[in-house]
LUMZATI-559570 format. One record per residue: x negated, y, z negated of N, C-alpha, C in turn; residue in three letters. Coordinates in steps of 0.1 Angstrom, whole numbers, plus 5000, padded with zeros to 4 digits. Example, Ala and Ser with C-alpha at 12.3 -4.5 7.8 and 13.67 -1.06 7.14 Angstrom:
# residues 2
486849434922487749554922486849674922ALA;487249784929486349894929487150004921SER;
END
This chain:
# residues 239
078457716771078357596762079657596754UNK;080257516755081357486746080957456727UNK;081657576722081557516709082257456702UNK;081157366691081557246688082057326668UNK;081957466669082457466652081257546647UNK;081757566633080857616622080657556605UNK;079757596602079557546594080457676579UNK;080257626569081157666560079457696552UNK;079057846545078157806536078257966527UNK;078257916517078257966502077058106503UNK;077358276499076258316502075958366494UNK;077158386477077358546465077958416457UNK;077158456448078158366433079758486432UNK;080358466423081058576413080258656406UNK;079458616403078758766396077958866404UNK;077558776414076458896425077458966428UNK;079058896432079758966442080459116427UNK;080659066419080659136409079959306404UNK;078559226405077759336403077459396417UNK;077659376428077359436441078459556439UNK;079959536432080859626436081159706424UNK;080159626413080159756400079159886403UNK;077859806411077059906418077460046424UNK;078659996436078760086447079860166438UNK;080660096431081560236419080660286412UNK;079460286404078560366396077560446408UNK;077760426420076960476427077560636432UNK;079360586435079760736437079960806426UNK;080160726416080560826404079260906402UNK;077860826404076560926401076561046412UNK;076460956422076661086435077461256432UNK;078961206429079861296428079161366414UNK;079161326403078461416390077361466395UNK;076161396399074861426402074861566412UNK;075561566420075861676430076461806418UNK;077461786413078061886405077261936391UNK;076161876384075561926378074161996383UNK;073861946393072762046402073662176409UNK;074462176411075062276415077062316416UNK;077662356402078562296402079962366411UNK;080562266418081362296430083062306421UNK;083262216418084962206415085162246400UNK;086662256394086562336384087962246382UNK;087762186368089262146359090862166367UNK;091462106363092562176371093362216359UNK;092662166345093362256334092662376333UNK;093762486331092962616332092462656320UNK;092262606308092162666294090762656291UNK;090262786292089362796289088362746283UNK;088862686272088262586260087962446262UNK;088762396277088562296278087562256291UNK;087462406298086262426311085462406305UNK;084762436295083262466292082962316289UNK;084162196286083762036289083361986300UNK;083362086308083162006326081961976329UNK;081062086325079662026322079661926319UNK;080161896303079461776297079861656296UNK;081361656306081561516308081261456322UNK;080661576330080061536341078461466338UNK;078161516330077161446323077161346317UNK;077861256316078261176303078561096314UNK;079161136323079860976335078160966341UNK;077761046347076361036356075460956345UNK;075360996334073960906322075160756324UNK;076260726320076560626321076760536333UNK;076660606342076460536358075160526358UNK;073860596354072460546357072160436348UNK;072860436337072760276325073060146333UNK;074160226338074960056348073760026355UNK;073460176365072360136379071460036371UNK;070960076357069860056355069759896349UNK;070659866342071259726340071259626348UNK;071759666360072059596371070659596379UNK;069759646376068459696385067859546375UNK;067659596368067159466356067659366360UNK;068859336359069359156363069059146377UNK;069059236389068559206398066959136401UNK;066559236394065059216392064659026384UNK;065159006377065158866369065558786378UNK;066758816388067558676394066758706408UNK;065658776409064958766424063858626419UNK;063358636412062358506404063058366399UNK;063858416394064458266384065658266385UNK;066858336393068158266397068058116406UNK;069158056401069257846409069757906415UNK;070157986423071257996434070258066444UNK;069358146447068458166455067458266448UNK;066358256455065158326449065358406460UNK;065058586456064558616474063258656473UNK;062458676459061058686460060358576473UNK;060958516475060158396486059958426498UNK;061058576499061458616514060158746516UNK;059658756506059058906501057458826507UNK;057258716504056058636507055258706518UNK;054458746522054158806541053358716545UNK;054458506545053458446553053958436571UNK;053458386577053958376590055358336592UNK;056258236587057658246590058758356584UNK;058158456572059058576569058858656583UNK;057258696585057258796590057858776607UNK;057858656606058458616621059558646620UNK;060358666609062058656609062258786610UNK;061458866600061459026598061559106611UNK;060659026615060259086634061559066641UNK;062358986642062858926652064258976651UNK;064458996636066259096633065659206636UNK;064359276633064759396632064559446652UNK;063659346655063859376676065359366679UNK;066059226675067459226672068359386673UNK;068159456659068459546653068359706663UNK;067259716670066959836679067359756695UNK;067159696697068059596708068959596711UNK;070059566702071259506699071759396710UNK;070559256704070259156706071159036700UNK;071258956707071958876702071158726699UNK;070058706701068958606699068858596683UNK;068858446678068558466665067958326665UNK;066858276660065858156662065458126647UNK;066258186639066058056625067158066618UNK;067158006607068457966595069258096590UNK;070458136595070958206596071958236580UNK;072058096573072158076565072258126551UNK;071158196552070358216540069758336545UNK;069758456535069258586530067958606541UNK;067758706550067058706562065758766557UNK;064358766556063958816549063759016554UNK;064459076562064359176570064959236553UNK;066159156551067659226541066759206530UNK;066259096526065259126513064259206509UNK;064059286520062659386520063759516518UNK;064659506528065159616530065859666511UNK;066559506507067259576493065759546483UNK;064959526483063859606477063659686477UNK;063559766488063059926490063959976482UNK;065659946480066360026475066460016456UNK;066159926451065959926439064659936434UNK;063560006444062360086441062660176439UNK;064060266445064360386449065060396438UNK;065760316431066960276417065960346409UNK;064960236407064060246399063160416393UNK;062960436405062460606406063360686403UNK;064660676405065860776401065860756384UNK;065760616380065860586364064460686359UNK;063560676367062360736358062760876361UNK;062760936371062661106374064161146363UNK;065161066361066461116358066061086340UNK;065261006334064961006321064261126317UNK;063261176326062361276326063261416319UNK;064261416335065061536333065761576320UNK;066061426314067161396300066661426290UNK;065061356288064461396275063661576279UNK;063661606286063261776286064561816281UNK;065761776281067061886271066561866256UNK;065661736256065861686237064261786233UNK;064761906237063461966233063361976214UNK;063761956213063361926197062361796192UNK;062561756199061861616201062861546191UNK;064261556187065361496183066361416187UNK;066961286182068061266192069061196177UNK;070261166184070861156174070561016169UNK;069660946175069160816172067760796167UNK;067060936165065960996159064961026168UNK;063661036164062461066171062260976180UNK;062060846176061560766186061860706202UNK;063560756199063760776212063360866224UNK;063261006219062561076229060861076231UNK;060761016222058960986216058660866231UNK;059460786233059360676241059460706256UNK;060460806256061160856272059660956279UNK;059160986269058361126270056760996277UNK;056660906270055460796270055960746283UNK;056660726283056960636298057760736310UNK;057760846306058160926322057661036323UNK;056261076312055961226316054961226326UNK;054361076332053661106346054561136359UNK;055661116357056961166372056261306375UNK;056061356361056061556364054861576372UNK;053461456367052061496376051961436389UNK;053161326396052961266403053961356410UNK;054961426410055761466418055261586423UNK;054061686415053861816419053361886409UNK;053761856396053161966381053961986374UNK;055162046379056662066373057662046372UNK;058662066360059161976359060861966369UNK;060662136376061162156389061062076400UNK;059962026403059161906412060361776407UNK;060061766399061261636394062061646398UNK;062961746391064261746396064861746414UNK;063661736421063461786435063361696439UNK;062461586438062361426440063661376435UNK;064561396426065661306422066061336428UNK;066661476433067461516437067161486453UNK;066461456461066061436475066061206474UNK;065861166464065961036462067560996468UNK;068261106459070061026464070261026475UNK;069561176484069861106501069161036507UNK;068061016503067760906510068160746505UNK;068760706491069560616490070960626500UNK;071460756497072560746504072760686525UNK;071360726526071060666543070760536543UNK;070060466527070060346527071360286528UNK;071960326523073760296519074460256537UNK;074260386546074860386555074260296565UNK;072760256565072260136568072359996568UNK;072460016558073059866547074259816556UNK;075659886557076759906562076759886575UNK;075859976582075759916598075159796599UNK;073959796588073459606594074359506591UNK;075059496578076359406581077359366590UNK;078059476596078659526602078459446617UNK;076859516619076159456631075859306634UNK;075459226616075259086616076759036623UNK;077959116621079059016620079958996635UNK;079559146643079559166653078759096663UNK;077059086660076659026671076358856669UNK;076058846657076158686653077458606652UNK;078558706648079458646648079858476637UNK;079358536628079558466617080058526599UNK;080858606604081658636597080658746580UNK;079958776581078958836572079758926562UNK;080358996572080859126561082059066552UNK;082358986555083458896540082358816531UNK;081258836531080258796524080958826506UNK;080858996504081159056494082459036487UNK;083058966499084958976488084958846486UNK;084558706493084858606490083858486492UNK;082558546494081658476490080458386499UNK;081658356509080958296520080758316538UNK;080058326545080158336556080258166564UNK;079958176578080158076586078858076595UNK;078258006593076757956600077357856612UNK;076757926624077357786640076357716637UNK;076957586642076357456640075457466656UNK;074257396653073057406662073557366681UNK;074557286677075357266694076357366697UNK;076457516690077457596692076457726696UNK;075257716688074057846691073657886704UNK;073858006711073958036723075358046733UNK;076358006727077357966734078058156736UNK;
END
């Protein structure tokens, strides 16, 4: 079939595209800290003694301020799934018969490597809506297990912003420790087992792009730098 063209359609504001790439920089910076405070691997390349014993604590200091970002961005995501004008994806989350038809049909697509695609191509698939859910459940669980971990140093029940800070951390994350196993070892075991399985979300993510742009052939993975892909017009589908 000869094709007749594509269509031009809008898929990331500037801010999603924004926040999608402030994510994946707070993502390695947590990775790389997060690794090195569970077990620490590299060492200053200043050798003065005085200034080693900071390596700890500004590996600490980038990782809490990369989980703020995560956690920030977890929240505006969370808000602009409900009440962003530019798309809802709660709608995709729905389990009535035309999500779950679409869910089905990328992810047969996906173990296939199919080239059939029978709805609006357009617009956010609901397969990719479920899937970046899963991952800011997983956000979400790293924020609670990694608060857990934070307020057990403030064993004074002190902080430099007073009691009620750790009074609050302690209220809203000391069920991680009963849910995870008892202790507070169990925690740190779950966080620390969370990053890889984000991290395979990461490398999933990446191949389904990848894959949309390859077998659909509508340009997907420029989604992130400039906003828009190219949807074929209904007399080009199949060609």
């Amino acid at each position: 079939m000869k094709k007749s063209g594509y269509q031009r359609v809008k898929r990331m504001t500037l801010f999603m595209r924004l926040n999608h790439w402030v994510v994946a920089v707070c993502m390695v910076a947590a990775v790389i800290t997060g690794l090195y405070i569970g077990h620490p691997y590299y060492q200053t390349l200043i050798a003065e003694p005085a200034v080693d014993k900071y390596v700890m604590a500004w590996n600490r200091w980038v990782h809490f301020m990369a989980a703020i970002i995560f956690d920030v961005s977890s929240i505006v995501i969370a808000y602009l799934y409900f009440f962003s004008r530019f798309e809802k994806p709660y709608k995709k989350l729905i389990p009535n018969g035309q999500n779950i038809k679409e869910f089905w049909e990328v992810f047969v697509n996906l173990i296939t490597f199919n080239r059939v695609k029978r709805f609006d191509s357009s617009h956010e698939d609901s397969f990719h809506v479920v899937f970046f859910t899963v991952f800011h459940l997983m956000l979400a669980w790293m924020l609670l297990t990694g608060l857990q971990l934070y307020v057990h140093g403030l064993g004074s029940g002190m902080s430099s912003i007073g009691k009620w800070w750790p009074a609050m951390l302690h209220w809203a994350t000391d069920w991680t420790v009963v849910v995870t196993g008892g202790s507070l070892m169990d925690v740190r075991v779950s966080h620390h087992l969370t990053m890889y399985y984000i991290l395979i979300w990461i490398m999933f993510h990446i191949y389904y792009i990848v894959w949309r742009t390859i077998f659909w052939r509508e340009g997907d993975i420029s989604i992130v730098f400039g906003g828009y892909k190219f949807k074929k017009s209904k007399s080009s589908q199949g060609a």
